[in-house]
Kinemage of the C-alpha trace (Angstrom):
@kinemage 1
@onewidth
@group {chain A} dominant
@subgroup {mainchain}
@vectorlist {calphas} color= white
{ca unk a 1} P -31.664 64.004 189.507
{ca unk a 2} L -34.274 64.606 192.483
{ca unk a 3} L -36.109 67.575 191.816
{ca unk a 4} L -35.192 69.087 195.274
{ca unk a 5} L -31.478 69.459 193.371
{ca unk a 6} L -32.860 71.667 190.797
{ca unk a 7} L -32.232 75.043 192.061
{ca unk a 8} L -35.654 77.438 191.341
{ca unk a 9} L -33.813 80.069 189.620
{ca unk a 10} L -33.018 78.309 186.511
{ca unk a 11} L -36.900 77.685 185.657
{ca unk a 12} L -37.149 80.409 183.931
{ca unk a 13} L -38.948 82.047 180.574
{ca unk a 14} L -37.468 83.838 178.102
{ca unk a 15} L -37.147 87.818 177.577
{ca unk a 16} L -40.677 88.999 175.585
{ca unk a 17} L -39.019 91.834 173.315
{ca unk a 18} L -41.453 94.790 172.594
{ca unk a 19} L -42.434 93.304 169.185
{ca unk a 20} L -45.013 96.294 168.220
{ca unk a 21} L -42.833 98.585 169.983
{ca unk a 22} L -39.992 97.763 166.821
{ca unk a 23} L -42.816 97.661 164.547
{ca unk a 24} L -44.081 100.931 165.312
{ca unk a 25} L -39.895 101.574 164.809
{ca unk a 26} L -40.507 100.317 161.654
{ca unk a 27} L -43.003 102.669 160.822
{ca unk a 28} L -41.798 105.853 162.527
{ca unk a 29} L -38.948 105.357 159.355
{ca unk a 30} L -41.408 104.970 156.839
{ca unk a 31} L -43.726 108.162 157.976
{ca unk a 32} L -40.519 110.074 158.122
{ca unk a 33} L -39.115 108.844 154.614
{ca unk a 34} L -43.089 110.097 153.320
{ca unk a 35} L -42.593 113.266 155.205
{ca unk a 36} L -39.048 113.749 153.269
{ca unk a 37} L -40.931 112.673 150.270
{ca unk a 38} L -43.780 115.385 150.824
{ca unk a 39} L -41.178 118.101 150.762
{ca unk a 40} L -39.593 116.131 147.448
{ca unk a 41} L -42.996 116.562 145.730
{ca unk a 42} L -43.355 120.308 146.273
{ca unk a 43} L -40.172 121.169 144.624
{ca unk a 44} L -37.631 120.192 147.576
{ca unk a 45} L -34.907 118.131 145.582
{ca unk a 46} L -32.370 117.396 148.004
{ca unk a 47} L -35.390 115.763 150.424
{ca unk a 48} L -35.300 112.831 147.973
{ca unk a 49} L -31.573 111.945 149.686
{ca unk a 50} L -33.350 111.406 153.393
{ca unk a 51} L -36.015 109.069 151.566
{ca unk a 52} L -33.164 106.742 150.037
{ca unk a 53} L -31.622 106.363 153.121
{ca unk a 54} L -34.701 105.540 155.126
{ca unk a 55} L -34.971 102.847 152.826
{ca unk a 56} L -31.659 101.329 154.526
{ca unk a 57} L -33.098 101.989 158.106
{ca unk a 58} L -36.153 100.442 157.300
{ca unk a 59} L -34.874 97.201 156.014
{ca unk a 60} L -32.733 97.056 159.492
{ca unk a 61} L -35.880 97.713 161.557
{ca unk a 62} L -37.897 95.032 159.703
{ca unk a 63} L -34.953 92.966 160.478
{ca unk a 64} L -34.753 93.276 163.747
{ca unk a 65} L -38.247 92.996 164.145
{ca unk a 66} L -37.648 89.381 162.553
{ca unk a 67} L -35.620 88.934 164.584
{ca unk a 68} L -38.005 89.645 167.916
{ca unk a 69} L -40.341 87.620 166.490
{ca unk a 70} L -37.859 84.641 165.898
{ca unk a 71} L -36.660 84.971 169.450
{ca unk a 72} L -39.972 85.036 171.573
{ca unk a 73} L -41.878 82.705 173.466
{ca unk a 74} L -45.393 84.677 173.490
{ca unk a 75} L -46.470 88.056 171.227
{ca unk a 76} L -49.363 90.541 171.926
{ca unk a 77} L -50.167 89.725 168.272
{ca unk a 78} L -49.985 86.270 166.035
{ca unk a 79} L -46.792 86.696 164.514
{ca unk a 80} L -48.091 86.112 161.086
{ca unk a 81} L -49.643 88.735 161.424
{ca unk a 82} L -46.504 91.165 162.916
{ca unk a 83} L -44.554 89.703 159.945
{ca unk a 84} L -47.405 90.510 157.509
{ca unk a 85} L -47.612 94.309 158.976
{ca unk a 86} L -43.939 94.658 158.589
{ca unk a 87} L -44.231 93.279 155.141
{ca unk a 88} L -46.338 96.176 153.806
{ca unk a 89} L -44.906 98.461 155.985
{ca unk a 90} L -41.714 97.661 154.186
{ca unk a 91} L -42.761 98.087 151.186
{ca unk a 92} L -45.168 101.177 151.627
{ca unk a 93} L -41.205 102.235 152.065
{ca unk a 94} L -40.302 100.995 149.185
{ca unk a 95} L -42.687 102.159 146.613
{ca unk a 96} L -41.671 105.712 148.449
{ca unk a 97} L -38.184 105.636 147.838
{ca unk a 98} L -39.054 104.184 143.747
{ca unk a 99} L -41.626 107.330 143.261
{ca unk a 100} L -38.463 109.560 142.765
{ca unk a 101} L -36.497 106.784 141.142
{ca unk a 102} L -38.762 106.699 138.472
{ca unk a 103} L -39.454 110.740 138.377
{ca unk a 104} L -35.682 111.582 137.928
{ca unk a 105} L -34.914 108.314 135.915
{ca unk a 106} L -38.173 110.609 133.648
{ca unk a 107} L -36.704 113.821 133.964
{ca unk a 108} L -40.162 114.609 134.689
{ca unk a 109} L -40.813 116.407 138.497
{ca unk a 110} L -43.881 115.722 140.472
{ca unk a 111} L -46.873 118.592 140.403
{ca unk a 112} L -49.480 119.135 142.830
{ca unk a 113} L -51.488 116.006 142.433
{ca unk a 114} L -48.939 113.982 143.216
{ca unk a 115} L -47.632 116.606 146.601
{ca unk a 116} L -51.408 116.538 147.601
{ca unk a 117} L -51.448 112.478 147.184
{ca unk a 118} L -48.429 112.167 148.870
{ca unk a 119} L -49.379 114.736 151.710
{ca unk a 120} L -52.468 112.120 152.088
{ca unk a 121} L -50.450 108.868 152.210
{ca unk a 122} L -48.485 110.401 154.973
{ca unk a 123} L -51.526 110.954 156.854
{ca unk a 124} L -52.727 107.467 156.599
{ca unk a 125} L -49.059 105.907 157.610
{ca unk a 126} L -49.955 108.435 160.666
{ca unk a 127} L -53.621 106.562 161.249
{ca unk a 128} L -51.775 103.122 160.748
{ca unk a 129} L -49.412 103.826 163.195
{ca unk a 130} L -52.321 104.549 165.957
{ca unk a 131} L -54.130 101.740 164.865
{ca unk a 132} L -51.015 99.678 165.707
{ca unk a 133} L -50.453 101.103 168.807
{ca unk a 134} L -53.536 100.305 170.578
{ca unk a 135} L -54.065 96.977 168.651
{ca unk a 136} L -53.618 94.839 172.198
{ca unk a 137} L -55.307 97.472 174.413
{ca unk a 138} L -58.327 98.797 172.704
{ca unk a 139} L -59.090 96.808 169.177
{ca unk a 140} L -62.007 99.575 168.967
{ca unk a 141} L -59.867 102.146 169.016
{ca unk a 142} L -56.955 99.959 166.643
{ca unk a 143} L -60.003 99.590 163.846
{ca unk a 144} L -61.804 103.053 164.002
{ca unk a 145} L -57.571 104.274 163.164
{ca unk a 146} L -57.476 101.528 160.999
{ca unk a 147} L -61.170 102.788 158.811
{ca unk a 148} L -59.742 106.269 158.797
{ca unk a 149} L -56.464 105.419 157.063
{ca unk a 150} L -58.878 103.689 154.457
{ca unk a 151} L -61.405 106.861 154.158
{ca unk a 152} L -57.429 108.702 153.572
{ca unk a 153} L -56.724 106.192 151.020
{ca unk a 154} L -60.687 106.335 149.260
{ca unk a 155} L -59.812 110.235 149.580
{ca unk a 156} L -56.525 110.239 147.981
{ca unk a 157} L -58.333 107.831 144.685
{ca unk a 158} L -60.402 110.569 144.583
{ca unk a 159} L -57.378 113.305 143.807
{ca unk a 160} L -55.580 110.672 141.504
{ca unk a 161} L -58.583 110.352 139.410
{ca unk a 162} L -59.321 114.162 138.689
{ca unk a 163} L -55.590 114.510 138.103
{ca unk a 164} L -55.147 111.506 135.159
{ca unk a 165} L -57.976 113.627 133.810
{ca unk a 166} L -55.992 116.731 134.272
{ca unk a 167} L -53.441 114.852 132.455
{ca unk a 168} L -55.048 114.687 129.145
{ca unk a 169} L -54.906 118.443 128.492
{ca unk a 170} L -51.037 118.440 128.130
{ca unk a 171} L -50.091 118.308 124.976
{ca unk a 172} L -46.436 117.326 125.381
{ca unk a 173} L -47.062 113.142 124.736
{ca unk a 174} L -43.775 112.628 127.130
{ca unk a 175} L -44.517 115.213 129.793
{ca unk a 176} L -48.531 112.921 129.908
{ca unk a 177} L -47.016 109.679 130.098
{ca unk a 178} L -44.476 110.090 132.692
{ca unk a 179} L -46.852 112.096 134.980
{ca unk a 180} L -49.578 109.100 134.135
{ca unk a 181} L -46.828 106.230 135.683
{ca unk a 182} L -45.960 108.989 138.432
{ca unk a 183} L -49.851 109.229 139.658
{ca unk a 184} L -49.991 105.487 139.125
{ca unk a 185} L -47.332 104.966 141.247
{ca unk a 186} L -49.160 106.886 144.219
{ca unk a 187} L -51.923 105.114 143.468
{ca unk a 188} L -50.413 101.758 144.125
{ca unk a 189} L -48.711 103.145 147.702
{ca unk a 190} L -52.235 103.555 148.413
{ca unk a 191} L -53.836 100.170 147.549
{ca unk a 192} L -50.660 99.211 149.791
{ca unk a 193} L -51.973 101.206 152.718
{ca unk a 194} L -55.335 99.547 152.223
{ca unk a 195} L -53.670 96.374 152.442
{ca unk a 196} L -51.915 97.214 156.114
{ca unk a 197} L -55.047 99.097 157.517
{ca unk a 198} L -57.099 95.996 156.827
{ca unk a 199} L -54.413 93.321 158.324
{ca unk a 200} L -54.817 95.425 161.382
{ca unk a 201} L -58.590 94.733 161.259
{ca unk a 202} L -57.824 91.000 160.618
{ca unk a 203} L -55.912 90.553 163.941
{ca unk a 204} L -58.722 92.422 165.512
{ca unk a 205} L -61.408 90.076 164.091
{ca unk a 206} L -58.853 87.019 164.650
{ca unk a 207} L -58.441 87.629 168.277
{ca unk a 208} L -61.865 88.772 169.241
């Protein structure tokens, strides 16, 4: 076929879907399922319902992300690295949505350590979710949001550690050992944040 027979409007590229627009989707239901959980940890039972069914949400967004990913030609960000993001995001979710799994499966109900340490990862899902937002238009700005959901995290070690010692006063064996794998469970969310904030850095560094 002569190439004056190909008409010009079927040269085309394909549609670039708004990868870390659904990623920041993604997010938005985690930082809502930790704001249901916040409310859960000072005493609000019937906030642990809006956390379990986050956890549905989420695994939809993180699929359609996939999906995004999957189905374009060019991202803002390597998508090894979109995939990684959505992998912790997914299971910062998770580990949310376990937290009061494993209290009520305890019987035991979470005290103010863990509502302060909670209150703090919600903070840092908030810092994440500005470091993703400007991590194509100002990688500055993406890491400086990216350091303070660290200092958060550093911050919220801090809290865990004077409440395990807390801990050791009780004298009720049960009541110390299911608050212990309560505060350890926070702890881990956080190491999990850690793990987000510094893939955003990564991309920074990788496409400097």
């Amino acid at each position: 076929m002569a190439a004056a027979d190909v008409k010009p409007g079927r040269w085309f590229l394909p549609e670039t879907p708004d990868v870390v627009g659904l990623l920041r989707l993604q997010l938005a239901v985690t930082i809502e399922a930790l704001d249901a959980l916040a409310a859960w940890a000072r005493g609000d039972a019937a906030s642990a319902e809006p956390v379990r069914a986050a956890k549905v949400r989420g695994d939809q967004s993180k699929r359609d992300l996939l999906d995004a990913i999957r189905d374009s030609f060019l991202t803002p960000i390597a998508a090894e690295d979109l995939f990684a993001l959505s992998r912790g995001i997914d299971r910062i979710l998770k580990q949310a949505r376990d937290l009061i799994e494993e209290a009520e499966a305890m019987d035991c109900a979470p005290d103010a350590g863990i509502a302060e340490m909670v209150d703090m990862l919600g903070q840092a899902a908030r810092n994440i979710d500005d470091a993703i937002r400007q991590l194509s238009s100002d990688p500055d700005r993406a890491t400086e949001a990216a350091d303070a959901s660290i200092e958060v995290e550093r911050k919220l070690e801090h809290v865990y550690y004077q409440g395990m010692a807390r801990l050791l006063e009780l004298r009720d064996m049960r009541e110390r050992v299911s608050h212990r794998e309560l505060y350890r469970r926070c702890s881990y969310i956080g190491e999990l944040v850690i793990d987000v904030s510094e893939r955003v850095v990564y991309a920074v560094v990788k496409e400097s």
